[in-house]
Phi, psi and omega in degrees: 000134182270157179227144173281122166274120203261145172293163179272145185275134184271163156004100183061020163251147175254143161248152140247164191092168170216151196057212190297342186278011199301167168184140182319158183235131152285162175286320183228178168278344187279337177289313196301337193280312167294280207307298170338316174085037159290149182259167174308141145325148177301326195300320154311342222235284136033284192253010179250318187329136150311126181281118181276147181278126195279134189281114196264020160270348187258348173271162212191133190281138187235210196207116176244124209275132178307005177269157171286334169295329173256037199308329211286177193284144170256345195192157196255159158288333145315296171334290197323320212281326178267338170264015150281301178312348181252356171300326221255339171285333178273008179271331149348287194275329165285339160296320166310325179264335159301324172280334139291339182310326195261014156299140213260128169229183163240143195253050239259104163267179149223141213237112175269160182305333190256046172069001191246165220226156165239151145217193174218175190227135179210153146255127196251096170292150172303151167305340200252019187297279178246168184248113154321153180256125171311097164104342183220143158359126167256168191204100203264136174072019196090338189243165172247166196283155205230081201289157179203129190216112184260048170196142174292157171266157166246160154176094179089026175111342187267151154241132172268086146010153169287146166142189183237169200217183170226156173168143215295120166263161210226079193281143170208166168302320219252308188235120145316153158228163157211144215275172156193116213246145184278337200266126173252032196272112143316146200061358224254096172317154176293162187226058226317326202288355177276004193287144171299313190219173171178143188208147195256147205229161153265142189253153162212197178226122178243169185314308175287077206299143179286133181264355142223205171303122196220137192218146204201148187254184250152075196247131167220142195004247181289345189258133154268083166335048170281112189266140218226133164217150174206119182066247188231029157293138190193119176228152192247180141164124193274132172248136178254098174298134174292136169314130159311000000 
């Protein structure tokens, strides 16, 4: 009769199982793997790879956007930084053109009979605001005022063209004079060799003082009356539209 031997255990081995199903339990798995004659497992594999050192000159912080649709990379920490600087110049110039936009102006037209129109642009500052300059260019509210005229003009002998000017009363005790200037640049200081006209206008004085700047046109056929009155100051001075 044959009888089943169960094998002998080796040394510093541990089994499970019992009878035939016995078999060593190894202490880890890459030892069951060698002994088996398995090749490693991923994890081995793994942990054996070299690891790359990361370059710090090429790494770079970046920005990523949170939608998953925008996933892609957007901007270097450089980029950010200029394209904050330049966010921050165009809000700069839009707030800047909106406070001027939104500066408070007046309009004095004249409407000549065959439709075409003259006016003017003034800011009407208080009276007690400012003090006119004896002798020099006034610029009322900072700017100066702003003829836009669509029939050529006369005025004292000058011809103005169609298009816009700019323009300066010239305060005196006695006689105003007033410019009327080619440079429409905003901020642009006066600049006398561009003037067009120039004049001695009539002033008188009334009774009642004006409580701010107050400027109006005055139309009979061709001519346009423009009258400036400040404080208690009243200047007259006629522009003459050219025939069609």
């Amino acid at each position: 009769m044959l009888m089943w031997r169960q094998p002998p255990r080796l040394s510093g081995t541990t089994h499970v199982g019992t009878g035939v199903f016995a078999r060593p339990a190894w202490a880890c798995p890459e030892q069951a793997q060698r002994a088996e004659g398995a090749k490693p497992g991923r994890n081995a594999q793994l942990q054996a790879r070299p690891r790359k050192t990361p370059n710090p000159q090429r790494s770079t912080s970046q920005i990523l956007f949170p939608s998953a649709h925008f996933g892609a990379t957007l901007l270097p920490q450089r980029g950010l930084a200029m394209f904050r600087a330049r966010y921050v110049v165009a809000l700069f110039i839009l707030f800047t053109l909106a406070a001027i936009c939104s500066a408070q102006q007046s309009t004095a037209t004249c409407n000549l009979d065959d439709g075409r129109q003259v006016y003017i642009r003034y800011h009407p500052i208080n009276g007690k605001a400012e003090k006119p300059p004896f002798g020099k260019p006034w610029t009322p509210g900072g700017a100066p005022m702003t003829l836009f005229t669509e029939a050529p003009l006369d005025f004292a002998g000058s011809a103005i063209p169609l298009g816009a000017y700019s323009v300066y009363p010239i305060p005196a005790k006695e006689k105003w004079t007033l410019v009327v200037n080619k440079n429409v640049t905003p901020g642009a200081p006066y600049d006398e060799k561009q003037d067009i006209a120039r004049a001695t206008i009539e002033t008188d004085q009334i009774s009642q003082p004006a409580d701010a700047l107050e400027v109006a046109f005055a139309h009979v056929g061709l001519r346009c009356t423009l009258r400036i009155y400040y404080g208690k100051t009243a200047t007259f001075a006629d522009f003459t539209a050219k025939p069609q």
